[in-house]
Every structure is written in structure tokens, then in C-alpha cells.
C-alpha positions in Angstrom: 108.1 82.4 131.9 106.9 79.4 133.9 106.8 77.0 130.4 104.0 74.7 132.6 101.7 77.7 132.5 99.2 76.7 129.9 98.7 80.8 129.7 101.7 81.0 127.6 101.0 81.5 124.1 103.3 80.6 121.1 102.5 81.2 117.8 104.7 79.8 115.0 104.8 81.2 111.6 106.2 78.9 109.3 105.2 77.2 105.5 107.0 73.8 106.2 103.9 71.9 107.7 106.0 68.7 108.8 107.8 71.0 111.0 105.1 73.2 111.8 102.8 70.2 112.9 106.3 68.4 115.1 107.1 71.9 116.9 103.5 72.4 117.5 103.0 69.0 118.7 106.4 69.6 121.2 105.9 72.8 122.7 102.2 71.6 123.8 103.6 68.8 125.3 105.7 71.6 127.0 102.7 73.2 128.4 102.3 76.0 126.2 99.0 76.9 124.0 100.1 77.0 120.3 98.8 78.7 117.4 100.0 78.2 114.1 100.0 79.8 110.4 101.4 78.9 107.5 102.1 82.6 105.6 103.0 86.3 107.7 99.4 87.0 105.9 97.4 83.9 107.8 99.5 85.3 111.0 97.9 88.7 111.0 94.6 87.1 110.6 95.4 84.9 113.6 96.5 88.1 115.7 92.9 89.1 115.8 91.7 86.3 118.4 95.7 85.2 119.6 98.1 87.4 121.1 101.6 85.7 121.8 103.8 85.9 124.7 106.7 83.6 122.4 106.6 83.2 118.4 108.7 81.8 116.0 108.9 83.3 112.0 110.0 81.5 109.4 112.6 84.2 107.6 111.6 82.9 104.0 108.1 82.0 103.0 106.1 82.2 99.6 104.5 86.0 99.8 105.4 88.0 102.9 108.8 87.3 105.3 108.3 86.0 108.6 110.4 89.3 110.0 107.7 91.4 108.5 105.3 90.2 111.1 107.9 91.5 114.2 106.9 95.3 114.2 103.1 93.9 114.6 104.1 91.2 117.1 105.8 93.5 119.3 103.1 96.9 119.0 100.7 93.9 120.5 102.8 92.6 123.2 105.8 94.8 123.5 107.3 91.4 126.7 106.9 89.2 123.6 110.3 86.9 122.8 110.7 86.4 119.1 112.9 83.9 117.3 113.5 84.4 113.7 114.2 80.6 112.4 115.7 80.1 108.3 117.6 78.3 106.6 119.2 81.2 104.9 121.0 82.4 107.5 123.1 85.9 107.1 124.6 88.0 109.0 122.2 90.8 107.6 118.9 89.1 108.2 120.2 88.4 111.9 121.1 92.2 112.2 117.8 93.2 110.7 115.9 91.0 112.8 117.2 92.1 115.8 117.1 96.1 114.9 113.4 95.4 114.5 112.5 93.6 118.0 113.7 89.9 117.6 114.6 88.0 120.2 117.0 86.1 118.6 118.0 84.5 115.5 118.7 80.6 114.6 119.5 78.6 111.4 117.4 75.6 110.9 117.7 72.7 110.9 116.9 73.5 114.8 115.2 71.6 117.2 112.5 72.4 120.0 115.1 72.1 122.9 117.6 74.9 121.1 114.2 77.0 120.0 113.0 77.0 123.8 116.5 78.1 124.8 116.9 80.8 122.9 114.1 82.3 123.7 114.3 81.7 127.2 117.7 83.2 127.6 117.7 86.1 130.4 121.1 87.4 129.6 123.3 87.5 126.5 126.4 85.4 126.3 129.5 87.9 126.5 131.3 84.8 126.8 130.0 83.4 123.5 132.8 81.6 121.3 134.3 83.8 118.4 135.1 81.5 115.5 138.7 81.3 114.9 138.9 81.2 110.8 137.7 84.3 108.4 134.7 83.3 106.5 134.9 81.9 102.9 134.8 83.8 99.7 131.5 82.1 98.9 129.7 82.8 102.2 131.0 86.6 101.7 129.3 86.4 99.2 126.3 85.2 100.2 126.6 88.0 103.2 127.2 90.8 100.9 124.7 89.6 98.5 122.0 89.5 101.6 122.7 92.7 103.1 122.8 95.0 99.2 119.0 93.0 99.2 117.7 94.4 102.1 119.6 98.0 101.5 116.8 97.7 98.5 113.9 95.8 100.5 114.1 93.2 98.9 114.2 94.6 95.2 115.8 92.1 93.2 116.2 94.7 90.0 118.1 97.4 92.0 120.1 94.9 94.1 121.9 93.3 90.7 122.3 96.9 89.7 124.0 98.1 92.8 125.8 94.7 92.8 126.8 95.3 88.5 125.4 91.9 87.8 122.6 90.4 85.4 119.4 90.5 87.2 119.2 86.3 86.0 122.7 85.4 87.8 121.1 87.3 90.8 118.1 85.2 91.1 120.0 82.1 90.8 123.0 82.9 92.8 119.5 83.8 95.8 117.6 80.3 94.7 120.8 78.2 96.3 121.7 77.6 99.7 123.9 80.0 101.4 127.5 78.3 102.0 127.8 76.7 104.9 130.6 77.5 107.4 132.6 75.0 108.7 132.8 74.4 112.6 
């Protein structure tokens, strides 16, 4: 897509407005017409009057998730490129993302330049580098944790019984910041 086309649309779905109102702000600049919404509800409302060609979702937002809007994104515009941005990054919710129609997938903090280029990429990477140490017990964690959630949509009650924990440690072991990996 020619990004100087001001035909282009991208919507960005996101409750952070300081980020919301800088990537707005720097893929107009860009050339692109930008629509923005705050909750996956205020998106469908916007979907009325603005169909996307590009959109960014925030994966975790108060009601709805970003990811729920994809199925709806791509019934209106089946070309559309769609990057699910979070910072609770798992292997799951990238797996998930994709199966439903995402472009591609990307931990925040992330900036316009790596947003733009992921979802301008033509071809994937087969070259792309494979880390060279196993993952820590806390971020399998966090991984298995993820993927038992959406095995339940989301059902915090079943997931800490199918995971044989106390529904409380559950919700607080979900309300901190997955482990980061080391690079």
C-alpha cells in the first residue's frame, strides 16, 4: 500500500489515550487517514461510517479485547492488515490472533516505525532468529497460564479449576506483568 495515499485508512483501537493521540498524530503525518476508539465497543460503532484498510487492537482493554474486534474487521475488508499490540504478550494470544485473521502480533512498548513494518511486511521471515536459551519457569508460567484462559474464553473460575489453584492467586498471578525474557 502506497503509505502517501491519503485513501488509506487506519483505525487504532486502543484505551491508552497518550499513545492513542502520538500514534494518531504519526501515521497522519505518514499520509494515512486515522480513526480512533478507545474500547472494541466504540470500534464497532466507528465501523459504521470507517472501514480500515490497516488497524491496530489493543489485546487488553476495560470491557471487550481488541482481538474480538478481528473476525469483524476482516468480514468488512477481508485485504485488511491487522496488528494486535499488548503488553501482555504470550505465546497463546499471538497464536490466537493469528488463527483468527491478524496480521501480526507485537509487544508494546512499540513504536510507529516497528507498527508500520509489521504490517507492511509482504513475506514472512523464514530466516527470523530462534532464541538460543529455553524460557524461564516464570514466563512458562505465564504461557501456560494464558493459553488454559483462552481454552475457557477467558473464564477466570474454570481456568483456576483446570489449573487446581484458588480462583484469588489466579487473579493476582493475571493482574502482574508477564516475565520478561531476556535478549
Amino acid at each position: 500500500m502506497n503509505t502517501n495515499d491519503s485513501s488509506v485508512k487506519f483505525l487504532i483501537v486502543d484505551d491508552d489515550e497518550t499513545f492513542t493521540r502520538v500514534l494518531s498524530k504519526a501515521i497522519q503525518r505518514r499520509g494515512y487517514e486515522t480513526a480512533v476508539a478507545s474500547s472494541a465497543e466504540q470500534a464497532l460503532n466507528l465501523l459504521e461510517s470507517f472501514t480500515p484498510d490497516m488497524a491496530t487492537l489493543d489485546l487488553k482493554m476495560d470491557g471487550a479485547s481488541g482481538i474480538t474486534l478481528v473476525p469483524r474487521l476482516k468480514a468488512l475488508n477481508p485485504n485488511i492488515k491487522i496488528l494486535i499490540l499488548t503488553g501482555y504478550a504470550s505465546i497463546s494470544t499471538a497464536v490466537e490472533a493469528i488463527k483468527l485473521g491478524a496480521t501480526d502480533y507485537l509487544a508494546k512498548p512499540a513504536d510507529t516505525d516497528q507498527i508500520l513494518a509489521k504490517l507492511n511486511v509482504t513475506e514472512p521471515d523464514p530466516d527470523i532468529e530462534i532464541a538460543d536459551k529455553p524460557m524461564s519457569v516464570g514466563r512458562l508460567e505465564w504461557e501456560h497460564i494464558q493459553k488454559v484462559l483462552i481454552e475457557h474464553d477467558g473464564n477466570i473460575s474454570a481456568t483456576a479449576r483446570a489449573l487446581g489453584m484458588h480462583r484469588r492467586t489466579l487473579q493476582r498471578k493475571l493482574q502482574k506483568r508477564p516475565v520478561r525474557e531476556e535478549h
